[in-house]
N, C-alpha and C positions, 0 to 999 in steps of 0.2 A: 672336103669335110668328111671325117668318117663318122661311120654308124654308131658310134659312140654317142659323137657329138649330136646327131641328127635326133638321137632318143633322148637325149638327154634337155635339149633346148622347147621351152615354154608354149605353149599351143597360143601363139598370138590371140584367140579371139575370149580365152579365158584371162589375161591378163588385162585386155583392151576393154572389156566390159566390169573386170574390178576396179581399172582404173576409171572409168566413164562414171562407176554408179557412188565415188569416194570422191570425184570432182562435185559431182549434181549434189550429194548429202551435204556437201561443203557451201555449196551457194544456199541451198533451204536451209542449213542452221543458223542462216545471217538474223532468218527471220526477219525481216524487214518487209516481206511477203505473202501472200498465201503461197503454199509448197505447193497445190496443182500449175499455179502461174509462172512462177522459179523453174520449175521443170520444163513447162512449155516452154518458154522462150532456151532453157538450154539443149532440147531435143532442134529447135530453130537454129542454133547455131552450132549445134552440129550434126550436118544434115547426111554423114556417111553412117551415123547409127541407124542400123536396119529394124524393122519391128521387132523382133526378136531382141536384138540390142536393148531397146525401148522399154519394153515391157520386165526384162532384166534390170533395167534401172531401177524403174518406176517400183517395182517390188521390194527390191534392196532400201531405197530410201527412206517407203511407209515402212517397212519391217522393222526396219531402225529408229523412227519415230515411236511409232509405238509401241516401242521397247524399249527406250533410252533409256531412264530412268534404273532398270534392272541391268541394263547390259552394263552402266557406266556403273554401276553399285559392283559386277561382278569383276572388271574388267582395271578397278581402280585408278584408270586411267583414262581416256576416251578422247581420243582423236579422230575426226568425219572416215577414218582410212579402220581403225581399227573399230571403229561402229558398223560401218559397213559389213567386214569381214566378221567379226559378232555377230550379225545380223542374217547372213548369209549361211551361217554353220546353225544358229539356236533356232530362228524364227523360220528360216527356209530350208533347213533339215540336209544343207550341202556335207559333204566329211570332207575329212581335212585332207585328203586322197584329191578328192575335186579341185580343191584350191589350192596344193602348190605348187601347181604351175605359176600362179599369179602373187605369191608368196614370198618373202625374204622367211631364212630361217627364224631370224627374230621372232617376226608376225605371227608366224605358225607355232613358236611356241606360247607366246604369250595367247592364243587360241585356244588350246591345248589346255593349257590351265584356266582358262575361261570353260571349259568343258568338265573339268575338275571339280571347280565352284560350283558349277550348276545346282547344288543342293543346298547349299548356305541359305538359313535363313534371311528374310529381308523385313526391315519396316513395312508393315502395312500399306501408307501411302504409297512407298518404292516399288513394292507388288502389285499395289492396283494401277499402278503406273499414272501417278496425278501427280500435281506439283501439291504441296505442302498445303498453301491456302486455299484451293478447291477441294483437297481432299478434307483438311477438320471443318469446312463449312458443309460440306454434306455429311458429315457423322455429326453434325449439332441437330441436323434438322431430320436422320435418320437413322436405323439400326447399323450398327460399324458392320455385320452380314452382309446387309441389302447393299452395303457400298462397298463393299469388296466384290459383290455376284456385279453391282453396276460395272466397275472399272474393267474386271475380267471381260464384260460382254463389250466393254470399248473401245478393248484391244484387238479385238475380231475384224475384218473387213466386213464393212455392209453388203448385203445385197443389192441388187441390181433389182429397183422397182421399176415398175412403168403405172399408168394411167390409161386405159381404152377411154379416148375420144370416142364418146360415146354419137354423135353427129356422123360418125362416118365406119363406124365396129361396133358389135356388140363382142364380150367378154370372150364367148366361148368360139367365137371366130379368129381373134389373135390365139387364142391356146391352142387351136387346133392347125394355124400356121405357122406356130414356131415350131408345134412338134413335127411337122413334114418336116421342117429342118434338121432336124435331131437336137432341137435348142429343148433344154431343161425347162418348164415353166409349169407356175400354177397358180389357182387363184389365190388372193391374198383373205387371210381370215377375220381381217373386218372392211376394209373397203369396199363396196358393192361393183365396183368400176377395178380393183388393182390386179395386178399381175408382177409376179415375183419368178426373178430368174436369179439363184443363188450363187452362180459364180456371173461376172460383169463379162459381158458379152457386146462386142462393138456392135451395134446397131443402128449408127450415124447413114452408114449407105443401106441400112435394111430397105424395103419397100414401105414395111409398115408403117416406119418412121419419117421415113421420108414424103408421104403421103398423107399424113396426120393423123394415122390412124391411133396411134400411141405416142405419149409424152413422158420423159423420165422426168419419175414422183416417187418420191418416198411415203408410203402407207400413212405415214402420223400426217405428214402436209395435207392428201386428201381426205384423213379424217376432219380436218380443222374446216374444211370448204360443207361439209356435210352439216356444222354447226352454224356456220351463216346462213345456210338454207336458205337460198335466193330463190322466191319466185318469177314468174315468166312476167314481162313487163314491168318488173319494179327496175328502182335506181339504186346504184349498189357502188359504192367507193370500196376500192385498196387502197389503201391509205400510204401504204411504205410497200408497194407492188412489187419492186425490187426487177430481174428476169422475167417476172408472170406467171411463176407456174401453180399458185393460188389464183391467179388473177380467169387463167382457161379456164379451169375449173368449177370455176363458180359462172362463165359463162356457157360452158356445156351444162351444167347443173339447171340452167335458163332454158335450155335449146335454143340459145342464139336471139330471144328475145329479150325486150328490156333494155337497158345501159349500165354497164361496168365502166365505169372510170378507174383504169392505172395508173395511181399518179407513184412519182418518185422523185426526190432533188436530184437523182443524178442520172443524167440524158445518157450516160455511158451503159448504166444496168439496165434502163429503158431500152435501149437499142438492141438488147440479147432478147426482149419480147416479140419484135420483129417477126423477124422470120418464125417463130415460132406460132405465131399470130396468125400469119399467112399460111402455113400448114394446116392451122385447125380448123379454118372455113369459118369462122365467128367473123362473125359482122357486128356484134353487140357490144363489143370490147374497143374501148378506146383511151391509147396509152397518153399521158399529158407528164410536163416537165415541170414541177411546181418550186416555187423559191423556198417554200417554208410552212408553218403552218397560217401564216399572217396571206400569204399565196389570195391574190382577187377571184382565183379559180372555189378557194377554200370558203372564200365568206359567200361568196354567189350560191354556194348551193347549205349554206346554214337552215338546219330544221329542216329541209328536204330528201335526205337521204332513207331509205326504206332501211337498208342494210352497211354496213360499214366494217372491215376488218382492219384490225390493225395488228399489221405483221412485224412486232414491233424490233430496231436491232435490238440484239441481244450479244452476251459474250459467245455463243455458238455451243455451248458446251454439251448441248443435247446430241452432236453432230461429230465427237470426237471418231468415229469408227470412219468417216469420211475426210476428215481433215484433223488428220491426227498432231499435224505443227498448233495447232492451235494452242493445247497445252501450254504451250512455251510461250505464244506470242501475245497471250492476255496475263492480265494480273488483274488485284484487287484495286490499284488505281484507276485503272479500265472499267471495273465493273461501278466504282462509285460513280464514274462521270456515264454511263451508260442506266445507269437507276433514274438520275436525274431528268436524262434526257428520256426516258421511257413513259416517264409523270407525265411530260408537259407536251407526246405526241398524244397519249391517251385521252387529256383533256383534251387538245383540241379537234380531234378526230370527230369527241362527243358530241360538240357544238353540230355538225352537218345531220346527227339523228334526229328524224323525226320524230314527234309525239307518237310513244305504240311501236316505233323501229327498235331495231337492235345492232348491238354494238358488240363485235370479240374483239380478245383481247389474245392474242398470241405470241410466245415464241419461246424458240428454239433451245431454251436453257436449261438447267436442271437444278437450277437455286434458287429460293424462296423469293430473295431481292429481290428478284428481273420479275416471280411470275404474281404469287398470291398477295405481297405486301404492297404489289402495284396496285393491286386487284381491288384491297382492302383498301387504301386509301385514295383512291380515285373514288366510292362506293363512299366513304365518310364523309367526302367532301361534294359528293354527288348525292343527293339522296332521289332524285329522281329517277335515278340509275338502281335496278335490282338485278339481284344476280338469279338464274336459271339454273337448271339443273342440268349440267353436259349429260349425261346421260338420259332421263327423257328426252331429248331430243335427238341424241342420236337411235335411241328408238323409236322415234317416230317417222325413220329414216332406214330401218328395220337391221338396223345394226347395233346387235347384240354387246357390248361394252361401257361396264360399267366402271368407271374409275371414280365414284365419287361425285363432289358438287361440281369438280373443276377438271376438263380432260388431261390426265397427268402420265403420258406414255414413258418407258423406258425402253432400252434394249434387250436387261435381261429378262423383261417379263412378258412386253409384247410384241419384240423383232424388230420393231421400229427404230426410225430417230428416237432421241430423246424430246418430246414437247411438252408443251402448259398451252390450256387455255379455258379461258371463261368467260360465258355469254352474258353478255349486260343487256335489260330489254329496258327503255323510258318509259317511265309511266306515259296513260293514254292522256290525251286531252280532256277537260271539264267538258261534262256533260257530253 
């Protein structure tokens, strides 16, 4: 072979990884998934990609996720192969030097003028990168500004939160042992308990983690645990527990006294609270498998609940910086049958409040349907049910954030997920 040839032939590991990251974007556009899970199982079966390989993927795919929308607008065409490589030269800032080794000339020019494009303007929604019907339902219910600074800030990767288990760390004890590491961290600026690492840092074989010392939370989640405000020895439902990580929360917020009930219909997401469980030294947490809200678990403890969260599903929208397929994988048929079903957890959640307890009402959305039209008509058709002021209460809790009647986080404004939520207290008993 001469030395022609030898410089001239393709750096196998630069084709091998456009080709891995143009298969994986192929199986997540099916959508019939979450894209974290689609990727697990294709890093599973192909277990010769090295970390490196992995994390090459895993970039390329969200990059192109959450950029679809503009790339396929500039690109006029969008194939999972020329997404990737779009995504790779706009979003990950590779040049076209880098990639043709892995390249047909085609590709690289159709690239090429995709770099040419780059300044064309775009429709709003195609900029802020929404689909059509989530984009005009949040310019009906908001400034068309605040929803372009939203989308922009949902195209960003999240941070890497955590939560100090407060049972086994105090705050400035993790901060001061991720910095012997040379790990980035600080505290977070409304959670009294959060810790923020800005680029996502494996911390599955940490100590800290592995020891319970800390639990990955996103800031808005452990605001919402500060508004049920559970004290020590009362009795405290999650209602849609989910994983658990509201569920710890609120039994660290206990110091391990009391009873948290986790319930959830599906023994599968109960099973990821598990080990989780067992890390964090709570003894006062107990996760349960319930059928429904008609559940014999449900009616047994009617009128007796101190506290009650309901974490309710939602289309996830508040969440797109995390799981950017989502975009694609909801619609407004979705969100009609999810409005539905958000009523009639609400109501029955309500029934377990006691005379004088309280009741949130949470989730993860950013459209009026899933949070405050719930809010209001469970509340009209409740009159025993009043609404609080999320902010009195979270400074009674001595964190400084006021959003209003109802806690209403974003990304571009507070860093957080996007959440809703709002405290219903029952009136007290006569006399």
């Amino acid at each position: 072979m001469s030395d022609a040839t030898t410089r001239s032939a393709p750096p196998p590991s630069a084709r091998y990884r456009v080709d891995a990251a143009t298969h994986a974007l192929a199986e997540v556009m099916r959508f019939t998934a979450p894209a974290d899970g689609v990727l697990h199982a294709f890093f599973r079966e192909h277990p010769k990609l090295g970390a490196a390989d992995r994390a090459f993927v895993a970039e390329t795919v969200y990059g192109a996720l959450r950029h679809a929308r503009t790339l396929e607008a500039l690109l006029g065409r969008a194939t999972p192969r020329l997404l990737a490589l779009a995504a790779l030269v706009r979003v990950q800032g590779m040049s076209l030097r880098q990639l043709e080794p892995a390249c047909s000339p085609k590709e690289l020019a159709t690239i090429q003028a995709l770099r040419e494009a780059a300044t064309l303007p775009l429709p709003p929604a195609v900029a802020a990168e929404l689909p059509d019907w989530l984009f005009n339902r949040l310019v009906s219910e908001r400034p068309a500004e605040e929803v372009m600074a939203l989308g922009r800030a949902l195209q960003q990767p999240a941070p890497f939160d955590l939560r100090v288990n407060t049972l086994k760390a105090a705050r400035e004890e993790v901060l001061a042992a991720l910095a012997r590491e040379g790990i980035s961290a600080s505290p977070m600026p409304y959670a009294p308990h959060g810790v923020r690492i800005p680029a996502r840092t494996a911390l599955q074989k940490h100590p800290l983690y592995l020891e319970g010392r800390v639990e990955v939370q996103d800031e808005g989640s452990q605001l919402v645990s500060y508004l049920v405000a559970p004290r020590r020895r009362e009795l405290v439902v999650d209602f849609c527990a989910g994983a658990g990580g509201k569920t710890l929360a609120l039994g660290a917020l206990m110091n391990s006294q009391g009873r948290v009930y986790a319930w959830d219909t599906s023994a599968r997401r109960l099973a990821r609270l598990e080990a989780r469980l067992k890390r964090s030294g709570l003894s006062n947490v107990h996760p349960q498998v319930i059928a429904g809200p008609n559940d014999t678990r449900v009616k047994r403890l009617a009128g007796k609940a101190d506290r009650v969260l309901v974490d309710a599903p939602c289309t996830g929208t508040g969440t797109l910086r995390r799981n950017p397929d989502l975009r694609w994988r909801q619609d407004e048929r979705a969100l009609a049958e999810l409005t539905q079903k958000q009523g009639e957890i609400l109501a029955a959640a309500a029934r377990l409040v006691k005379p004088g307890g309280r009741l949130v009402y949470a989730t993860c959305s950013l459209l009026a349907a899933e949070n405050r039209d719930i809010v209001e008509a469970f509340v009209a058709a409740h009159p025993q049910f009043v609404v609080r002021e999320a902010a009195a209460i979270l400074a009674e809790a001595g964190i400084a954030l006021d959003t209003g009647r109802y806690l209403e986080l974003t990304p571009h404004r507070h860093g957080t997920d996007g959440f809703f939520a709002a405290v219903l207290e029952r009136a007290p008993a006569p006399g």
